[in-house]
C-alpha positions as CSV (number, residue, x, y, z in Angstrom):
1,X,10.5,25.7,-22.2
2,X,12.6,23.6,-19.9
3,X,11.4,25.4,-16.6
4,X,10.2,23.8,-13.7
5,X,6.8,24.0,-13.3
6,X,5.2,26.1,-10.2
7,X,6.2,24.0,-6.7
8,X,9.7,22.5,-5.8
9,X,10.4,18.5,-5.8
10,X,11.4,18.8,-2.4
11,X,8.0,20.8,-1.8
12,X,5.5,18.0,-3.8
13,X,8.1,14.9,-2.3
14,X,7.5,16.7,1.5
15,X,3.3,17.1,0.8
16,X,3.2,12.9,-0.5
17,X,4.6,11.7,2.3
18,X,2.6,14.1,4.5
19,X,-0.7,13.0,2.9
20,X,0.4,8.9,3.0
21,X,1.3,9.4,6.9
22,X,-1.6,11.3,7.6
23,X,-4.0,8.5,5.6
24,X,-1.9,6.1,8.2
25,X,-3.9,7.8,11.3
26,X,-7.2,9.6,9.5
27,X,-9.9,6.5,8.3
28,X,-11.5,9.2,6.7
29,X,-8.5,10.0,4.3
30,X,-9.1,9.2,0.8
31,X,-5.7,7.9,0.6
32,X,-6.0,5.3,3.4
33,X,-7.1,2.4,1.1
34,X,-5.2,2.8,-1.9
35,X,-5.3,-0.5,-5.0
36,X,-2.6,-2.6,-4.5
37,X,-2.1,-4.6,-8.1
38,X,-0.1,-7.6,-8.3
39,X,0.9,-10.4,-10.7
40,X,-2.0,-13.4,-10.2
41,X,0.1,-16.8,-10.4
42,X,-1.8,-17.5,-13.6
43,X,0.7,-13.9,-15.1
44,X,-2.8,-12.0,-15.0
45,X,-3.4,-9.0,-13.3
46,X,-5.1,-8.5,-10.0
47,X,-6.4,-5.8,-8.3
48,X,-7.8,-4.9,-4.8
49,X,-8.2,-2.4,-1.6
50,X,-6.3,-2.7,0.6
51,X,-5.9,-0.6,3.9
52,X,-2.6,1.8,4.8
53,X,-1.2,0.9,7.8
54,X,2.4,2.7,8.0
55,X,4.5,5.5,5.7
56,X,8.0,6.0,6.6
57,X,9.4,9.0,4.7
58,X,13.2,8.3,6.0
59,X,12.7,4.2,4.7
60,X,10.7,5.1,1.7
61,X,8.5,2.6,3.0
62,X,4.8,2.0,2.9
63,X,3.1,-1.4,4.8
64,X,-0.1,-3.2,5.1
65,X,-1.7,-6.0,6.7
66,X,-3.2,-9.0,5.2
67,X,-4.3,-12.5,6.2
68,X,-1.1,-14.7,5.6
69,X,-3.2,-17.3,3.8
70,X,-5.0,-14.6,1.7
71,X,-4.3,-15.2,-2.5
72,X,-2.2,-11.8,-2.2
73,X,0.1,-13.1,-0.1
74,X,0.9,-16.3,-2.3
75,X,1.4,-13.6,-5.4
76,X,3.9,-11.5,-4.0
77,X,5.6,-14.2,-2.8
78,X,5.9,-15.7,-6.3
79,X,6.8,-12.0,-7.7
80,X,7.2,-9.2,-5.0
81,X,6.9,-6.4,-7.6
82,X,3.6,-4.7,-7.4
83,X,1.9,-0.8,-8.0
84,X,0.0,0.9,-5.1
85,X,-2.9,3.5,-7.2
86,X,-4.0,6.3,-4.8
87,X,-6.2,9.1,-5.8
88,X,-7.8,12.0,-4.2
89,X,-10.7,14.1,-5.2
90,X,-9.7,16.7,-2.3
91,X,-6.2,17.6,-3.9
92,X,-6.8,16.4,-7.1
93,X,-3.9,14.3,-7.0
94,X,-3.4,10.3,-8.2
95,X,-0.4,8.5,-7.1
96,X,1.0,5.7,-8.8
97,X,3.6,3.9,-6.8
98,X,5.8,1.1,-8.0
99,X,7.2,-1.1,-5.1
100,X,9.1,-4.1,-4.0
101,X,7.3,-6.2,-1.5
102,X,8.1,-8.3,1.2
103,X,5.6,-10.6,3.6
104,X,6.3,-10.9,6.6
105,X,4.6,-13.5,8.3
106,X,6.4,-14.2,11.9
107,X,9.0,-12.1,14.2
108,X,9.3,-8.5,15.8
109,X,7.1,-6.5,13.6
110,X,4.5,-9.2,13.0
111,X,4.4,-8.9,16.6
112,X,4.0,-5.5,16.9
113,X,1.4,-5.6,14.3
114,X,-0.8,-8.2,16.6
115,X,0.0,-6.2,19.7
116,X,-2.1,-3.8,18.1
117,X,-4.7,-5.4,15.8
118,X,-5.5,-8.1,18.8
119,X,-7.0,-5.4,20.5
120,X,-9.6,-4.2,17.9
121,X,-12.8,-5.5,16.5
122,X,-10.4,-6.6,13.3
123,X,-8.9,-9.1,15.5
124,X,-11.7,-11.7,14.1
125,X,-10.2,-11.2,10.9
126,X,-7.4,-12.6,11.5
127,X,-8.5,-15.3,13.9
128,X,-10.7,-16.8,11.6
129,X,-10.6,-20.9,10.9
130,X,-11.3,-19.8,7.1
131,X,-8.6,-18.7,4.8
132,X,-9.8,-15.3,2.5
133,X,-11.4,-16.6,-0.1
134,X,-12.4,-20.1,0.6
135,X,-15.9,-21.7,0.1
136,X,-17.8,-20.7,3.4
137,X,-18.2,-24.0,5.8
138,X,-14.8,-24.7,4.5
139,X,-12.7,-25.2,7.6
140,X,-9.4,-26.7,6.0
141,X,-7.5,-24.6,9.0
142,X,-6.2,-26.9,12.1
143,X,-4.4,-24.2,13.8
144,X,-7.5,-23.0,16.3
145,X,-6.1,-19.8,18.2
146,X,-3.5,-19.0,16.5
147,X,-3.5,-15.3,14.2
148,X,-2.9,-15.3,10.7
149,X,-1.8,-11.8,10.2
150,X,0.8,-10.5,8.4
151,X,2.5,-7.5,7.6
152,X,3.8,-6.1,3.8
153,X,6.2,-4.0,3.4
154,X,6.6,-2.5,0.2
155,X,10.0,0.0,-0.7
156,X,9.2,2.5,-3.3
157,X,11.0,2.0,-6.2
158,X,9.5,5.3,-7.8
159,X,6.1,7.4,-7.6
160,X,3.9,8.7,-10.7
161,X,2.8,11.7,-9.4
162,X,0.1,13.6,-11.1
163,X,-1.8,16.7,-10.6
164,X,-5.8,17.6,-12.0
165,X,-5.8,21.3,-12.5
166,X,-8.4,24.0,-14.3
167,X,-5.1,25.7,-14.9
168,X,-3.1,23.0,-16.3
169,X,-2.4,19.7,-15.3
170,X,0.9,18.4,-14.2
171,X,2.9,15.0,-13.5
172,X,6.5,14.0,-12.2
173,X,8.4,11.1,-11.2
174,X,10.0,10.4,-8.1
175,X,12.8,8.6,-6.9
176,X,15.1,8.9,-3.8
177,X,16.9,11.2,-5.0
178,X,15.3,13.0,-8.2
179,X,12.2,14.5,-9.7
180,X,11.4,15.1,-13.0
181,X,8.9,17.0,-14.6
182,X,6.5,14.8,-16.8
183,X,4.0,15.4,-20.0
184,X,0.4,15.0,-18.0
């Protein structure tokens, strides 16, 4: 009792952020849509896909893209807190991952962000006269042309980390700068 299981944190903390950075680039990487849950304005729960976009190890710092107009956006406006749920059947692994928001919805990396997107079929998406949501034929939106894309950031506050195993499972929590070993 009291001995680390099999596997270093600095090992399991190095094979995350390789799996979120790969999800970033691979469409076919179970982790590349993960749940993002946030605080509806009404204090319930809510709960949808959304799709990976960036991981940065060195920030702690994972980021999506979302239609600024989008009930999301409006939520973690009103409470930037919110959990990321990732699981994989290939490693056996879930990931739960508490995180601070931000929206970012004009400036540098918004325009990075539509540098990128503008070119793709997802452009539409974010083109659209129609906020997410809204009744179709609805077209409350006056502002023909212009993109509607944001970006969210979200810093990691800490990650639930937890292993399926025939041999035992196991779970650990991690911050910035410490792991420790969980009851699965």
């Amino acid at each position: 009792m009291g001995q680390e299981p099999p596997g270093t944190a600095a090992d399991i903390h190095h094979r995350i952020w390789t799996e979120l950075q790969r999800a970033t680039v691979d469409r076919h990487h179970e982790w590349r849509t993960p749940v993002l849950a946030t605080t509806g304005l009404d204090g319930l729960p809510q709960a949808r896909t959304v799709v990976l976009r960036a991981a940065d190890a060195t920030a702690s710092q994972l980021s999506f893209f979302t239609d600024r107009r989008s009930p999301k956006v409006v939520e973690l406006q009103a409470v930037p807190a919110a959990a990321f749920v990732f699981w994989s059947k290939r490693l056996n692994w879930q990931l739960r991952v508490r995180v601070a928001t931000q929206v970012h919805t004009e400036g540098p990396l918004v325009d990075a962000a539509w540098a990128r997107v503008s070119q793709s079929a997802a452009a539409g998406d974010y083109l659209s006269p129609q906020a997410p949501g809204s009744a179709l034929g609805d077209h409350t939106d006056h502002e023909h042309g212009a993109h509607h894309l944001a970006v969210v950031t979200a810093r990691i506050e800490h990650i639930d980390w937890l292993e399926l195993a025939r041999t035992g499972h196991r779970r650990a929590r991690l911050t910035d700068d410490a792991l420790v070993w969980l009851v699965p």
